[in-house]
C-alpha positions in Angstrom: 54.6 -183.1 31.8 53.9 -186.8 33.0 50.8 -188.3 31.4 47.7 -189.0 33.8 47.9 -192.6 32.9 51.4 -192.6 35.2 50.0 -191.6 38.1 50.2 -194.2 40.4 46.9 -193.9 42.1 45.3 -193.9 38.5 47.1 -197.0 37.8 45.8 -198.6 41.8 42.3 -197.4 41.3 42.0 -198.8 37.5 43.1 -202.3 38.8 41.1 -202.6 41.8 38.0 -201.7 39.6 39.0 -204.4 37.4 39.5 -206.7 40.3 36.4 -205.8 41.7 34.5 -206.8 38.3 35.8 -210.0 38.2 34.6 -210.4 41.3 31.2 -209.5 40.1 31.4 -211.7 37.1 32.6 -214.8 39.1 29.1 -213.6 41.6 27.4 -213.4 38.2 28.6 -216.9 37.4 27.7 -218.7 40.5 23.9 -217.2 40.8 23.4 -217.4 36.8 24.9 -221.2 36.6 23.4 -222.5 39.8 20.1 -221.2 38.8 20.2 -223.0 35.4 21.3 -225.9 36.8 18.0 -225.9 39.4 15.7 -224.8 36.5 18.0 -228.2 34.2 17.5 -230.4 36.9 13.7 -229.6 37.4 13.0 -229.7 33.7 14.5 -232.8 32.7 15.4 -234.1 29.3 18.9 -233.8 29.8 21.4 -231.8 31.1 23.0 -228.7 29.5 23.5 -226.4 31.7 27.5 -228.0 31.7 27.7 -226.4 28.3 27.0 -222.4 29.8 29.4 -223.4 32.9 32.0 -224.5 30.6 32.3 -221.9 28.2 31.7 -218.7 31.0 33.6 -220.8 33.7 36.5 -221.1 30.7 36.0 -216.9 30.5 36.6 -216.1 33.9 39.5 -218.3 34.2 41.1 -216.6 31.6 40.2 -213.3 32.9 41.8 -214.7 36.3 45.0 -216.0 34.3 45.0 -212.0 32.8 44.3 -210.3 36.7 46.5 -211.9 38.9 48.6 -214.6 37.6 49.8 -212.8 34.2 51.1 -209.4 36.1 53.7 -211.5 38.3 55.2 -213.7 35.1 55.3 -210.2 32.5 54.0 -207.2 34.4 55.4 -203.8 34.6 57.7 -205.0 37.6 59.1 -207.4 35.9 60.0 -205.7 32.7 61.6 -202.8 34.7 64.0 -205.4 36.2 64.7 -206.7 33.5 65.9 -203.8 31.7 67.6 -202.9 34.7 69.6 -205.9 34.5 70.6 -205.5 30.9 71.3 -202.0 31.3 73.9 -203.3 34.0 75.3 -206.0 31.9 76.0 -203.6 29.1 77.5 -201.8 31.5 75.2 -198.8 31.7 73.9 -196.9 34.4 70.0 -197.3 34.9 67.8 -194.2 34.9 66.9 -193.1 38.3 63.3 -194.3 37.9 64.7 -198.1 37.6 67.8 -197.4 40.3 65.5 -196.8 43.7 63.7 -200.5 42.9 
């Protein structure tokens, strides 16, 4: 019996609800920082509010790096082709789930 975690419209809705988070995060970011930096600007004394959009900004690019940039370099697709491709330099046939890609 497959596990649930295969279905392919489990796997679509968990990563559109994680894009859609970051999106809310990077929202989060904007209204958060940009209000700090109003409330640093009319306080005076210095600024530090570059600190907070440092550190959070360095957060969500990581998170971006790990959304959309890191499934194209390593992802699932990737490591099925390349099993495919060793499986056909050892000269072995690939299972049916890696031939039809």
């Amino acid at each position: 019996m497959p596990h649930h975690d295969d279905d392919p419209e489990v796997q679509v809705r968990r990563r559109v609800r994680r894009k859609l988070r970051f999106y809310r995060d990077v929202t989060s970011f904007v209204v958060i920082v940009g209000t700090l930096a109003l409330i640093d600007w009319a306080t005076g004394g210095g600024w530090w509010v570059q600190w907070v959009a440092i550190i959070w900004g360095g957060i969500l690019a990581l998170q971006f790096l790990r959304m959309f940039v890191a499934p194209i370099l390593w992802g699932r697709d990737v490591e099925e082709r390349m099993v495919r491709r060793e499986l056909q330099r050892r000269g072995l046939k690939p299972p049916s789930y890696l031939e039809d890609k």
